[in-house]
C-alpha positions in Angstrom: 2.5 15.1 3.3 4.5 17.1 6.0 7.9 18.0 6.1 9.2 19.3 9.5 12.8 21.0 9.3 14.9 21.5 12.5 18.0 22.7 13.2 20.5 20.8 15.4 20.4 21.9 19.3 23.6 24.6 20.6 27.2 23.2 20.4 29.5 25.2 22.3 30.8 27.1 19.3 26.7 28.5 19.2 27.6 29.5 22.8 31.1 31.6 21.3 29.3 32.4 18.1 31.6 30.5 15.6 31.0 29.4 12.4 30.7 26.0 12.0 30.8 25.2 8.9 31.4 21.5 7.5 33.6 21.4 11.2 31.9 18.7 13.1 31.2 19.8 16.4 29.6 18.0 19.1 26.0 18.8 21.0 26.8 20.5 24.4 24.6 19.6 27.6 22.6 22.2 26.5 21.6 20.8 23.3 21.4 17.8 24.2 18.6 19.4 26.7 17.1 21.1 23.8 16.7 18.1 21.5 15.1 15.8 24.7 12.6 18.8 25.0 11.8 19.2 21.4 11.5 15.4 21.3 8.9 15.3 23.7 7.1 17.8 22.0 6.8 16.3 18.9 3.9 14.0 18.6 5.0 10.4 17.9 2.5 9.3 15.5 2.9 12.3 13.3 6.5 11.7 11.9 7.6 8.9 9.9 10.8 9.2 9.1 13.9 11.0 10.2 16.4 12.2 7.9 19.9 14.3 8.9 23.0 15.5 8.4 26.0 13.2 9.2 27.5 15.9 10.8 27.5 15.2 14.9 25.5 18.0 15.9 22.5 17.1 13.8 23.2 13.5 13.9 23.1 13.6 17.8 20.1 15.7 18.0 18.2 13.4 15.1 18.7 10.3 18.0 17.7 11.9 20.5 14.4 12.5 18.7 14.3 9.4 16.9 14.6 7.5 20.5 11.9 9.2 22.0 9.8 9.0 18.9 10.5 5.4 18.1 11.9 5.8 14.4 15.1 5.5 12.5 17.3 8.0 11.4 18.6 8.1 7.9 22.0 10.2 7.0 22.2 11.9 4.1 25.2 13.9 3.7 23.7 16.5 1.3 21.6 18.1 4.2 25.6 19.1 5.4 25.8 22.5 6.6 27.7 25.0 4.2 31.0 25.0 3.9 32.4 27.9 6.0 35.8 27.9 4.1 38.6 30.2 6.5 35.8 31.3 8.5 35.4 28.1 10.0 36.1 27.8 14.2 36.5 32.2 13.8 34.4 34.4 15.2 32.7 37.5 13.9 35.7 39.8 16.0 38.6 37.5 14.6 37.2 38.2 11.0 37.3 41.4 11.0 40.6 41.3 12.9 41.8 38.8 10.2 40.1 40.1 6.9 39.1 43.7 7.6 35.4 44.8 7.7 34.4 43.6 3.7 35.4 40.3 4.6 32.5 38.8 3.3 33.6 40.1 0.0 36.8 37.9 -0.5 36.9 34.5 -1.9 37.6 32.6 1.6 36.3 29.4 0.4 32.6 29.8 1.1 30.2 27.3 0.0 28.0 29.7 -2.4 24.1 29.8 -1.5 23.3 28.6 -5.0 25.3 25.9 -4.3 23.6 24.9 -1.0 20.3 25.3 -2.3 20.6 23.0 -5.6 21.5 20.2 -3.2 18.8 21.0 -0.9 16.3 20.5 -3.3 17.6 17.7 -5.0 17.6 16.2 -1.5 14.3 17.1 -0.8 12.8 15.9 -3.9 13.9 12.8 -3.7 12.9 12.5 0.0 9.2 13.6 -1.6 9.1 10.9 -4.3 10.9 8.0 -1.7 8.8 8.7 0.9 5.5 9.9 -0.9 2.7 10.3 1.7 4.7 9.8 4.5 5.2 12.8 7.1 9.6 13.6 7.5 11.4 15.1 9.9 14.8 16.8 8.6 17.4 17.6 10.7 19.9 20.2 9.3 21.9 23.5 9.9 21.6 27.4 10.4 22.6 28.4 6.6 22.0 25.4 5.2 18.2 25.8 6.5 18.3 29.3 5.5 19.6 29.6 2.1 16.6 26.8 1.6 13.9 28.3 2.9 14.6 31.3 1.0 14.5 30.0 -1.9 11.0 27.4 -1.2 9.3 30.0 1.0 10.2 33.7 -0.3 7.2 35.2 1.6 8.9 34.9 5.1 11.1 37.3 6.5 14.7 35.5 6.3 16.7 38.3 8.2 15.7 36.4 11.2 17.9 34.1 13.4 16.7 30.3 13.6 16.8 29.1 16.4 18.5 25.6 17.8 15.6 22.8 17.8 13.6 25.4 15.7 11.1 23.6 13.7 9.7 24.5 10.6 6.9 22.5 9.0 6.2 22.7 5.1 3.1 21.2 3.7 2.2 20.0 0.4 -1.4 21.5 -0.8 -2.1 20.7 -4.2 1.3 20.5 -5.6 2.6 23.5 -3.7 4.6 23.6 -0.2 3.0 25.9 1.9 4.4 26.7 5.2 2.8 26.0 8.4 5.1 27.1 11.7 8.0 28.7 10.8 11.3 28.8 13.1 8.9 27.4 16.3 10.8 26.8 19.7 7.7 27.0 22.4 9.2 23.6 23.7 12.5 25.5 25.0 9.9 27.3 27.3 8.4 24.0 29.1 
């Protein structure tokens, strides 16, 4: 069993570097672009199933894949992005301008990683036992990805960026997850 994780193509608020948050912003041409290329990247008889966010940006870019591969997409709202609180729709400049320089150290309504993660793996768990031998495609978010993966594959370094249309495939040997390509974009190159 395979589990391939990608995060949603660019919206324009990637493009301004805005946090997005539970805010649901649209794909841009651009990732819309970036979800046809990963799609034909993908191999069709590899994935199964296609899981995502209900937020736009992942839902858009889970269709676009699912078209291409000929599956259906499933929405399951716990794969959400992290709540982004007062940050959401400000960027890095405004925060500071806002909140000062420690802003990450005030209570502005920030989903809390642990938070994130317990319904990540909850989700993910029960995606193992419904699907059980079935290869899955999830389609989620930046933090929401990250604040996972650091917590189900602690060996990585998580100080890097992922990438839009990033794909990172898990896979379970034995009864472990061991991770196979991590944060992968050669199909924005082609």
């Amino acid at each position: 069993m395979r589990i391939g994780f990608i995060r949603h193509g660019r919206t324009s608020w990637n493009k301004d570097r805005r946090a997005q948050g539970s805010s649901d912003i649209h794909l841009d041409q651009d990732g819309r672009k970036e979800a046809e290329k990963l799609a034909q990247h993908l191999d069709r008889n590899e994935w199964s199933v296609i899981v995502s966010s209900h937020l736009a940006r992942a839902k858009q870019t889970a269709d676009i894949i699912a078209e291409t591969l000929g599956i259906e997409v499933l929405i399951d709202q716990r794969l959400r992005e992290a709540s982004g609180g007062m940050i959401e729709g400000t960027t890095a400049q405004e925060r500071i301008e806002k909140w000062g320089e420690n802003w990450r150290a005030l209570d502005l309504g920030i989903e809390a990683e642990e938070i994130v993660v317990a319904r990540a793996r909850e989700a993910i768990k029960e995606f193992e036992e419904n699907f059980h031998g079935k290869n899955i495609l999830i389609v989620s978010h930046g933090s929401f990805l990250r604040h996972y993966f650091k917590s189900a594959l602690p060996t990585l370094n998580h100080d890097s960026h992922l990438f839009n249309t990033s794909l990172t495939i898990v896979e379970k040997q034995n009864d472990d997850w061991v991770n196979v390509v991590y944060n992968s974009i050669p199909h924005l190159n082609q």
